[in-house]
C-alpha positions in Angstrom: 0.0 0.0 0.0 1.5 3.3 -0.6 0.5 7.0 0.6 -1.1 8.6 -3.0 -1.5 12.2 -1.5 2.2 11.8 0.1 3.3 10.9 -3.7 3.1 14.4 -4.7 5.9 17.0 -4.7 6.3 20.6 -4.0 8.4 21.8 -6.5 10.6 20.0 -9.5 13.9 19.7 -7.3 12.0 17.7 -4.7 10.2 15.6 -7.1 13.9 14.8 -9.1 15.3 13.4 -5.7 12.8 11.1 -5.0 12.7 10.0 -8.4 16.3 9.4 -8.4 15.9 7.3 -4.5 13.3 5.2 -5.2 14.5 4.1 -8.5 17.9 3.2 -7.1 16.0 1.7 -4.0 14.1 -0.3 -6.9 17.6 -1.0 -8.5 16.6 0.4 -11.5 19.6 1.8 -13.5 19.7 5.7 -14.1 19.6 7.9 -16.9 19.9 11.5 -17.6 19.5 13.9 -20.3 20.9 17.3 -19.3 19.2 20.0 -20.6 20.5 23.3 -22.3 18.5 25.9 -19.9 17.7 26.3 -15.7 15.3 26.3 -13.5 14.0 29.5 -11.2 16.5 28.9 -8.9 19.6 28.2 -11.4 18.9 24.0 -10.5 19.8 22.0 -13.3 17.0 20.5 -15.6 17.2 17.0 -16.7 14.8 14.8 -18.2 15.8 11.4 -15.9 14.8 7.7 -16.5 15.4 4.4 -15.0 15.6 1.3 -16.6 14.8 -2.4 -14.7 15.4 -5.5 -16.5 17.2 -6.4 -19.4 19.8 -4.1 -20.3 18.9 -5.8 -24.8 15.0 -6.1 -23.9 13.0 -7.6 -26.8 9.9 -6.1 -25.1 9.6 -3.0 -22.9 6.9 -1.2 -20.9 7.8 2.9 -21.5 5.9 4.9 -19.2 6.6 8.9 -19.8 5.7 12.2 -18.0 5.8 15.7 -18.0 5.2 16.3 -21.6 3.4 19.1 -20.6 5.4 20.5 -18.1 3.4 21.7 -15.3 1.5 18.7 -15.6 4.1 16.5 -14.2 3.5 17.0 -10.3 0.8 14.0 -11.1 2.5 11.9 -13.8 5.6 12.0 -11.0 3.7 10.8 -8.2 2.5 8.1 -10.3 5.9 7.1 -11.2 7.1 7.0 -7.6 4.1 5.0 -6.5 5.2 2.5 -9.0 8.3 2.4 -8.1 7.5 1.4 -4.2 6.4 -2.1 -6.2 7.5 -2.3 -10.0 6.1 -4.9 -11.9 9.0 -7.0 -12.3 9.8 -7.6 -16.0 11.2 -11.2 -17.4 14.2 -12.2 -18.5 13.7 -10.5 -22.1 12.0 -7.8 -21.2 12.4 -3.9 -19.6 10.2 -1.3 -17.8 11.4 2.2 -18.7 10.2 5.0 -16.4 10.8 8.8 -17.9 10.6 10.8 -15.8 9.4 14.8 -16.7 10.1 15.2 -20.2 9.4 18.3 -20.2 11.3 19.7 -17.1 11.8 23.7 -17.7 7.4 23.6 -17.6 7.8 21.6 -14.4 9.9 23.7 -12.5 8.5 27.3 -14.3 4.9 25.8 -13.5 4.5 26.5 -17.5 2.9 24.0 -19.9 5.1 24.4 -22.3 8.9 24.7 -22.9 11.9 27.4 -22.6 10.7 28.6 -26.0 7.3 28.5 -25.7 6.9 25.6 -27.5 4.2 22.6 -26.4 6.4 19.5 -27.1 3.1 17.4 -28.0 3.0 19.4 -31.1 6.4 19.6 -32.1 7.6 15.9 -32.9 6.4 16.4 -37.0 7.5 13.4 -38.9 8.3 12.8 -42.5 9.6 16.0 -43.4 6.5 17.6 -42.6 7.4 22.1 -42.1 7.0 23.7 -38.9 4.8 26.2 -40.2 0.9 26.9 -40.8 -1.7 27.6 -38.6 -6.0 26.4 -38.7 -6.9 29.3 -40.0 -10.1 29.8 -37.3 -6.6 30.3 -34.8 -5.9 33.4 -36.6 -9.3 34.8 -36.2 -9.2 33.8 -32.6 -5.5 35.4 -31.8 -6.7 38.5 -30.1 -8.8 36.4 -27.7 -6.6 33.8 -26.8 -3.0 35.8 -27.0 -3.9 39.3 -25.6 -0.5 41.3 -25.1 -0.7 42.8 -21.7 0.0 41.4 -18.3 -3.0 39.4 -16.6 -6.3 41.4 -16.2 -9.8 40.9 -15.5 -11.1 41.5 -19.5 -14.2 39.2 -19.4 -12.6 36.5 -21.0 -15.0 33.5 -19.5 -18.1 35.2 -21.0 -16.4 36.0 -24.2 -15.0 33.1 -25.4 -18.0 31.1 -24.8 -20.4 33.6 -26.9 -17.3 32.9 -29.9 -17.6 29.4 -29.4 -21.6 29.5 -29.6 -20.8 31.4 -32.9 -18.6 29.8 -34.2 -19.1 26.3 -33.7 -17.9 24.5 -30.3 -16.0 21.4 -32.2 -14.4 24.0 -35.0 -13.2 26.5 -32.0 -11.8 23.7 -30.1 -9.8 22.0 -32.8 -8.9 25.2 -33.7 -7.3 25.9 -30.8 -6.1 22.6 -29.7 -4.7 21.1 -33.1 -1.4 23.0 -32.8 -0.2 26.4 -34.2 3.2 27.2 -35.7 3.0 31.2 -36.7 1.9 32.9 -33.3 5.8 32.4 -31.1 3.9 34.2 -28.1 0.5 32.2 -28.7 -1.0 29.0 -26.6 -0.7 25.6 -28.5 2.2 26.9 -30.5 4.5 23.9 -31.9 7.9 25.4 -32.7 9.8 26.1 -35.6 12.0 23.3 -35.4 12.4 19.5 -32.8 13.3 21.1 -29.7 16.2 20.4 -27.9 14.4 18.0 -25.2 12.7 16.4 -27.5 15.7 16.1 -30.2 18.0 14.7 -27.3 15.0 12.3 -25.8 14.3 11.0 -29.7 18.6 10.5 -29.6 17.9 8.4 -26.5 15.0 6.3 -27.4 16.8 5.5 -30.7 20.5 5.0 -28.8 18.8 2.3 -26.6 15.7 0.8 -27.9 16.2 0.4 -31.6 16.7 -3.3 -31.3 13.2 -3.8 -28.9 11.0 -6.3 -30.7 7.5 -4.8 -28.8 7.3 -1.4 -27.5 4.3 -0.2 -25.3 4.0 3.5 -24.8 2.0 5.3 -21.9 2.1 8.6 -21.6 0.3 10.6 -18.3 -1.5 14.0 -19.1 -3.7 15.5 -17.1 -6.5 18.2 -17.6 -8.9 16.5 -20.1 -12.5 14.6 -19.3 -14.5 14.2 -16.2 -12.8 15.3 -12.7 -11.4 12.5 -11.3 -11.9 10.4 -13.9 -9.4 9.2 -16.7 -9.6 8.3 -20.8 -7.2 6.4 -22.3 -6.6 7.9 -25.9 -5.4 5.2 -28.5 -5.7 5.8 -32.0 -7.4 2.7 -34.1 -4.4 2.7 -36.9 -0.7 2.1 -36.9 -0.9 -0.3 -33.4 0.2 -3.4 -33.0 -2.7 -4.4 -31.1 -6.2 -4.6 -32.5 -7.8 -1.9 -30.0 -10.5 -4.4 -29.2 -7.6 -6.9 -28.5 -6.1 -4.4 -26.2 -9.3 -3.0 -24.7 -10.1 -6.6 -23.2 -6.8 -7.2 -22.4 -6.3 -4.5 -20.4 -10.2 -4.0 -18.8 -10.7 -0.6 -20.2 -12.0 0.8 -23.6 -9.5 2.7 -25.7 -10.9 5.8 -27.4 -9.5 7.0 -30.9 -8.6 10.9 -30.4 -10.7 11.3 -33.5 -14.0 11.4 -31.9 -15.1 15.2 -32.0 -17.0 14.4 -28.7 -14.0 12.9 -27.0 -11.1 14.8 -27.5 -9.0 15.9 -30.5 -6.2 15.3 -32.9 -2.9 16.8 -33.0 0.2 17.7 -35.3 3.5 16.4 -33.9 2.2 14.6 -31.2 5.0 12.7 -29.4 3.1 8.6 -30.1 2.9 9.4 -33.0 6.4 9.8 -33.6 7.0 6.9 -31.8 6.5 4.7 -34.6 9.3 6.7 -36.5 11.7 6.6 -33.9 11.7 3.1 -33.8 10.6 1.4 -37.0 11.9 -2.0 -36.4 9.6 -2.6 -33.2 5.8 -3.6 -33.4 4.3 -0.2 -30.9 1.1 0.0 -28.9 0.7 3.6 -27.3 -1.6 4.8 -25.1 -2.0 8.9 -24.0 -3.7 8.9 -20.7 -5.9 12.1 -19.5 -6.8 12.3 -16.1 -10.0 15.2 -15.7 -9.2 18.2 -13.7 -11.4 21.3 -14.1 -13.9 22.1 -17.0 -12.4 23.0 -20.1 -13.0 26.7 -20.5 -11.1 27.2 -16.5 -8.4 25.3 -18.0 -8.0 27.3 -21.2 -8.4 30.8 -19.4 -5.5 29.5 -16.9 -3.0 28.8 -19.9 -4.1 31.9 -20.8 -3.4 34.0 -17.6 -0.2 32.1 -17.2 0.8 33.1 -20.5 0.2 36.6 -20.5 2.5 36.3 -17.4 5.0 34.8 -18.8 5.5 37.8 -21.3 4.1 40.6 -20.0 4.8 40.3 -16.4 8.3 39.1 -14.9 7.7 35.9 -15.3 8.2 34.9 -11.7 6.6 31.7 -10.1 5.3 32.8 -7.1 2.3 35.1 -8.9 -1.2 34.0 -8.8 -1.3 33.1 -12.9 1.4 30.4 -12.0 -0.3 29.1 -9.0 -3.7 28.6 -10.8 -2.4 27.1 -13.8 -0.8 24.1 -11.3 -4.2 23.9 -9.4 -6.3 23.5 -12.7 -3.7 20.6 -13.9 -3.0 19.3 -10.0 -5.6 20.0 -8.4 -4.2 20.1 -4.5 -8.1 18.2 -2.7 -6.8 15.0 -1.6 -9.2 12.6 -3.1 -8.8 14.0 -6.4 -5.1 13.2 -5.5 -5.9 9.8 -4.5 -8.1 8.9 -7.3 -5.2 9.8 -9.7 -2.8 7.8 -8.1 -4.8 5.3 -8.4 -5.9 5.4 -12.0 -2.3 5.7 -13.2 -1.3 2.8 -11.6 -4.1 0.5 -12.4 -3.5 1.7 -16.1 1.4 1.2 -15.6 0.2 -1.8 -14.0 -1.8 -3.5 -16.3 -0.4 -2.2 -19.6 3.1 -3.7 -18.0 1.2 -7.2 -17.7 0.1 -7.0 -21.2 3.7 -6.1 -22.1 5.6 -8.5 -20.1 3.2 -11.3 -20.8 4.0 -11.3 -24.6 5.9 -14.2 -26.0 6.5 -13.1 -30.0 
């Protein structure tokens, strides 16, 4: 049994220690990616993994957080939950925990990187440009990008009225699809693979490239029902019929490309993971955990953003502490509950990988 609410962590230093204990406790072996850039208080920023089992796996369990910055406190906790009892891999096979991929978000309590950049938007594949925008994002610009510091402007009535107008589903994937014009602007994907996620792509390709079986989970938090979680898999390019891996692992899998459910993305980072390693057979799941309603989620990003470059930036400010509550929300069963629903998902997809015998 493990303390979920103790899981949690104030601050990125403190969750990169215990990270760093328990897998050495766990006698995992340790990784680490140093990145190019610091945190608020000059600590250095690495993205950190541990490895158990077979140091030439044929099939591995890769469980990654922190895409998304800010959302790591949760995605962290999970991972150290897991590792007070790690499913044990066999001989052949290897559980990879990554641990904040996304670290400079983490420790700035921003979503997205040093450049402004959401990493689940920048990992374009086949030579696809970093450039172009939905062009319903340009119309909304003014709305979602305002260029002052944070200020009561009646954004939570506005933006619904637009959305009424415009069409709910349009104004969403709009929004959400990824952006690569607007440098200053929410959702924006880069103009070029980010360092993180250049170095990380170095890493998977350095020491995985031979795996046979690859299953992917990656932690997010903010989307669906409080409390709740949705397990995002899309229904091509898997190695696993989704109804084959729906009853396998207990849960249904929903494909991202639902208009009610959720949304597709450029450069997400699964789907990239089929590039990185074309020799292995990948399943990939993107787990959401349910934190606040949309539109309080949005109009945090928001705030936080208009922080970020039109105030000093500074993580003790009310735009920094509301952006962590609406992706980690501090109530203790909420807490619990997520714990618990990351694990029961590590757990069981590790089972499924582990279990595999071709």
């Amino acid at each position: 049994m493990v303390n979920a609410e103790a899981c949690f962590s104030p601050d990125y230093e403190t969750a990169r220690t215990r990270f760093r204990e328990s897998a050495t406790h766990a006698g995992a072996a340790l990784h680490a990616i140093g990145l190019p850039t610091r945190g608020p208080r000059g600590e250095a920023l690495c993205i950190d993994i541990a490895w158990i089992g077979s140091p030439h796996p044929r099939n591995v369990f890769l469980h990654t957080t922190g895409l998304h910055g800010v959302e790591a406190f949760t995605g962290a906790a999970v991972q150290l939950a897991l590792l007070n009892a790690p499913p044990v891999p066999g001989s052949e096979d290897a559980l990879v925990l990554v641990h904040v991929l996304n670290p400079y978000g983490m420790a700035w309590l921003r979503r997205t990187n040093e450049n402004n950049v959401d990493l689940n938007r920048n990992f374009l594949v086949n030579g696809e440009r970093f450039a172009g925008a939905p062009e319903l994002y340009g119309v909304l610009d003014p709305l979602l990008n305002p260029t002052s510091a944070p200020a009561h402007d009646g954004f939570r009535v506005r933006a619904p009225a637009i959305a009424v107008k415009l069409g709910f589903h349009q104004v969403k994937h709009a929004i959400a699809e990824g952006q690569y014009e607007y440098e200053q602007g929410l959702f924006f994907g880069g103009r070029e693979l980010q360092p993180g996620a250049r170095m990380f792509s170095a890493w998977l390709q350095q020491h995985l490239s031979d795996a046979d079986y690859v299953f992917g989970v990656d932690l997010h938090t903010g989307l669906g029902r409080r409390g709740t979680d949705t397990w995002l898999s899309s229904s091509t390019d898997t190695a696993t019929a989704p109804a084959t891996l729906s009853s396998a692992l207990g849960r249904e899998l929903v494909d991202p490309a639902r208009p009610s459910v959720a949304y597709t993305v450029r450069g997400g980072y699964g789907a990239a993971l089929r590039h990185l390693l074309p020799r292995a057979k990948i399943d990939f799941i993107l787990q959401e955990i349910g934190t606040y309603p949309p539109l309080a989620i949005l109009h945090a990003l928001r705030e936080e953003n208009r922080w970020h470059f039109y105030g000093d930036g500074s993580i003790v400010h009310p735009a920094k502490l509301r952006l962590r509550e609406v992706l980690c929300p501090a109530a203790g069963d909420w807490r619990r509950r997520a714990v618990t629903r990351g694990l029961t998902l590590a757990c069981a997809a590790a089972r499924w990988t582990f279990s595999r015998k071709g």
